[in-house]
N, C-alpha and C positions, 0 to 999 in steps of 0.2 A: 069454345068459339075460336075460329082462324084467327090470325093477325091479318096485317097489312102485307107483309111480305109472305107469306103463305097466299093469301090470295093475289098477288102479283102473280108470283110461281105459275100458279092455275091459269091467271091469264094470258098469259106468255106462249104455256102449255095450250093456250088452247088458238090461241092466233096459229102457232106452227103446225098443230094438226091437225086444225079442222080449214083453218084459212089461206095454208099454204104460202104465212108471209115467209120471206126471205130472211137470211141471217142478219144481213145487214139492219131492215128496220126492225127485229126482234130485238136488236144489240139498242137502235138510237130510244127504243118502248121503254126496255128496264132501266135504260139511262133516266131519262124523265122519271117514271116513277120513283127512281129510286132519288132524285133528287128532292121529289117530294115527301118521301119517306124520313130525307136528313132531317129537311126543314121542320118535320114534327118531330123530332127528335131534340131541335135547335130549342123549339116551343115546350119541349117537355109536354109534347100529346102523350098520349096511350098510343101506339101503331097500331090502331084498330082504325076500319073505313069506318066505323060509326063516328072516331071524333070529328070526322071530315065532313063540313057543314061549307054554306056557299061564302058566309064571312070567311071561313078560313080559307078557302081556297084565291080568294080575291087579296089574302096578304101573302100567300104563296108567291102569284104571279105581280104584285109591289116589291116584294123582296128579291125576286129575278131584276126587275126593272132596274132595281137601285145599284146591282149588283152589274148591271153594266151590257146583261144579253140584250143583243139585238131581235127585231122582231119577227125577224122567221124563225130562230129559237123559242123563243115566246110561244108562237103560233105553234110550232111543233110539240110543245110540251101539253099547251092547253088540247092538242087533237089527242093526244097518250091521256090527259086525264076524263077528258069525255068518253073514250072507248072504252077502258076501262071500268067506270061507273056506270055507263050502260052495261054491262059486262054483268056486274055484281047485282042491278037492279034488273035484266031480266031473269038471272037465277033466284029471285025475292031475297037477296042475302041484305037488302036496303028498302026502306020504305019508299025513298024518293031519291033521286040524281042529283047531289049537290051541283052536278057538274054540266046540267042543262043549262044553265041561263050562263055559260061562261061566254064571250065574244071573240072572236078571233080578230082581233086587230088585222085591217088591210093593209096591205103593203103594196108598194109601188113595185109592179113587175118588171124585174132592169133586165137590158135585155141582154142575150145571151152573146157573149163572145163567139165572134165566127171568123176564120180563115182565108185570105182569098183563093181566088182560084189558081193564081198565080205563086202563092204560097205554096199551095198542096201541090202543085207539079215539082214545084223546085226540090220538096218534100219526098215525095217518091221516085223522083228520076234520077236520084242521085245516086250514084253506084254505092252502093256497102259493102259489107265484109259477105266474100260468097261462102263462108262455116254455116255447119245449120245454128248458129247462132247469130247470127246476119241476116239468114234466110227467114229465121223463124221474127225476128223484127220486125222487118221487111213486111209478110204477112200477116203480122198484124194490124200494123196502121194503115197496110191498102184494103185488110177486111173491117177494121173502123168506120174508112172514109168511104167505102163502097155500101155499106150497110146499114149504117146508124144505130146499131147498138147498142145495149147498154154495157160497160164495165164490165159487172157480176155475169151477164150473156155469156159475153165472149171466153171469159175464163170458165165456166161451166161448161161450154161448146164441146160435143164429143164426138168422134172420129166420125160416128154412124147418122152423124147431122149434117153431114156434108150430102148434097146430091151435086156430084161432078156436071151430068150429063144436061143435069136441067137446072144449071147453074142458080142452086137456090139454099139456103142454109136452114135448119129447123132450129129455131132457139125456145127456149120458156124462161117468160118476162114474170112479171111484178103474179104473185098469183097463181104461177107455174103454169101461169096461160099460155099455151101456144100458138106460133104461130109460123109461118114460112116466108122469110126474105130472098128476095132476090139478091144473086152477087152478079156484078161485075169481071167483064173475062179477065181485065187484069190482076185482081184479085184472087181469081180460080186460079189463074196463072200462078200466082207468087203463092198458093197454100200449096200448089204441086212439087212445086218445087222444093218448097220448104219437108214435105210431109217425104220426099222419097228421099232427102237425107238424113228422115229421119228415121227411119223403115234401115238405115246402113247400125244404127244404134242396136248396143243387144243388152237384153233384160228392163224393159218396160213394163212397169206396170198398171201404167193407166191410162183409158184409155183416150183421155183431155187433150186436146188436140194442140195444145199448149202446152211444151214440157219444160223445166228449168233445167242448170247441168248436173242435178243430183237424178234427173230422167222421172221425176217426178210431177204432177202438174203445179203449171205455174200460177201461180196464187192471185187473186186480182191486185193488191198491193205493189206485186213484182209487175205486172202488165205497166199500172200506173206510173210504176220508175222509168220503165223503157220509154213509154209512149213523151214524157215531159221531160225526156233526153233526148228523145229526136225530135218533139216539139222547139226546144231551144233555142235548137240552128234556122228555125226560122221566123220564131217570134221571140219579140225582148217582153213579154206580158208575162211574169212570173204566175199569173193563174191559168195557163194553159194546160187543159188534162184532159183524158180520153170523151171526157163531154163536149169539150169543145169539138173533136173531132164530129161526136152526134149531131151537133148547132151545126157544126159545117154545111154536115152532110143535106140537113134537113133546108138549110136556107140556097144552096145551092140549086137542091132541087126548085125550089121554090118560083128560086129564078128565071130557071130555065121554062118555067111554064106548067112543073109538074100541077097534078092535081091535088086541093089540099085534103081529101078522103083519104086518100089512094096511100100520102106520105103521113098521112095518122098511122093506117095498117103496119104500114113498115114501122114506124117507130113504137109501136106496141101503147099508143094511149088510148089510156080511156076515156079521155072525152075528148072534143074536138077541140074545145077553150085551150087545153096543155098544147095543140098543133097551133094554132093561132097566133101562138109569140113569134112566130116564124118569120108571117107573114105582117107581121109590125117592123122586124128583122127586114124584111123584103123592099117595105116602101120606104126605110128610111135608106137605104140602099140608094133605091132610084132617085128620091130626092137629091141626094149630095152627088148623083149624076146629072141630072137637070138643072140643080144650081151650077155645074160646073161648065153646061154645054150650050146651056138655052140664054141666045143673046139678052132677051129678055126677062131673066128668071128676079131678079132683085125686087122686080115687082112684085 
């Protein structure tokens, strides 16, 4: 009979090739599990899914608690051990799901850091370094704030996903789902620019439209450094990173009247509820204008 970590394995293995998760949440899956694997270890279980009953797993997630996680950790762990055990219970490797009746604690949805508008100009009008390493900056935080993005996107981005002419970029999101954004001319602007200095370059081998100075593509990690280097110089919020720039993007629109279907598709969600925070984003906006404008707003 398998272990616990043998059947992890499998499960991992089977989210990547049949479900087409990303490295990313493959990486945050075996983290969970594997933190639950210590804890029967701490316990002196067997690592077998059979010693894992719904008592044990309710002192799992008291022992997380005591230990200090917060509760989107929590929630995240608890989502890794229900997939999981659905996983094993429809292969019959389990009589029954310890791991149905687990609850996912609600959490208060805070809302997303957003940028103003007056930020992001001051952000991209500002002259840089014109090297293709200035340029290649440059092009990225105007294809950020032009497109909403995710991170992992934009560093996977490959040369042949660019459509110039019908200014529109093909990315695959969460899923390897595709889909097609539209860019902004400024942003087309600042990737041509960037891209025919970079075409001056010799011995390229990739074709990631993102390259570092080893001419290699540039990792989402290193994206992350740039973008909360040039975020800096214009917010004092040490949590500013390439999501923020997506919050921007998405509440911006929002503002402006877009529609909220239309700014789901661009930002690659799956349900409308994940577009939604936007627009909580939006009217507390106009509130703290109203309070500020409307002779009578105190009332």
């Amino acid at each position: 009979m398998k272990s616990l970590p043998h059947h992890i394995k499998d499960f991992l293995r089977y989210l990547k090739q049949e479900r087409n998760f990303t490295e990313n949440t493959l990486s945050s899956y075996q983290n969970d599990l594997e933190a639950f694997e210590r804890f029967l270890e701490k316990r002196k279980k067997e690592l077998s899914f059979s010693a894992a009953d719904k008592n044990l797993l309710r002192d799992f997630l008291i022992d997380l608690k005591e230990k200090g996680l917060d509760f989107s950790s929590i929630a995240r762990k608890i989502s890794a051990l229900r997939s999981f055990f659905r996983f094993l219970k429809r292969r019959d490797l389990i009589e029954y799901n310890p791991a149905l009746f687990l609850l996912t604690p609600k959490m208060k949805k805070k809302l997303p850091e957003v940028l103003s508008v007056i930020q992001m100009k001051k952000l991209l009008n500002e002259k840089g370094k014109e090297d293709i390493w200035g340029l290649r900056d440059k092009a990225i935080l105007e294809l950020f704030y032009s497109s909403g993005i995710r991170l992992s996107e934009l560093a996977s981005l490959d040369l042949s996903s660019i459509d110039f002419n019908g200014g529109t970029i093909r990315v695959f999101g969460k899923g390897r789902k595709e889909r097609i954004v539209p860019v902004g001319r400024k942003a087309i602007s600042a990737l041509k620019d960037y891209l025919k200095a970079r075409e001056l370059l010799s011995r390229i081998e990739t074709s990631a439209v993102f390259i570092n100075r080893l001419k290699k593509k540039l990792s989402a990690r290193g994206i992350a450094r740039i973008v909360k280097k040039n975020l800096a110089r214009i917010s004092e919020d040490k949590n500013v990173s390439p999501h923020t720039l997506r919050h921007t993007f998405a509440t911006h629109l929002l503002d402006a009247g877009a529609d909220l279907l239309a700014v789901k598709e661009m930002l690659g969600h799956k349900n409308l509820s994940s577009t939604q925070i936007y627009t909580h984003t939006t009217v507390e906006r106009l509130k703290k204008v109203y309070k500020q404008a409307h002779p009578r707003s105190e009332r």
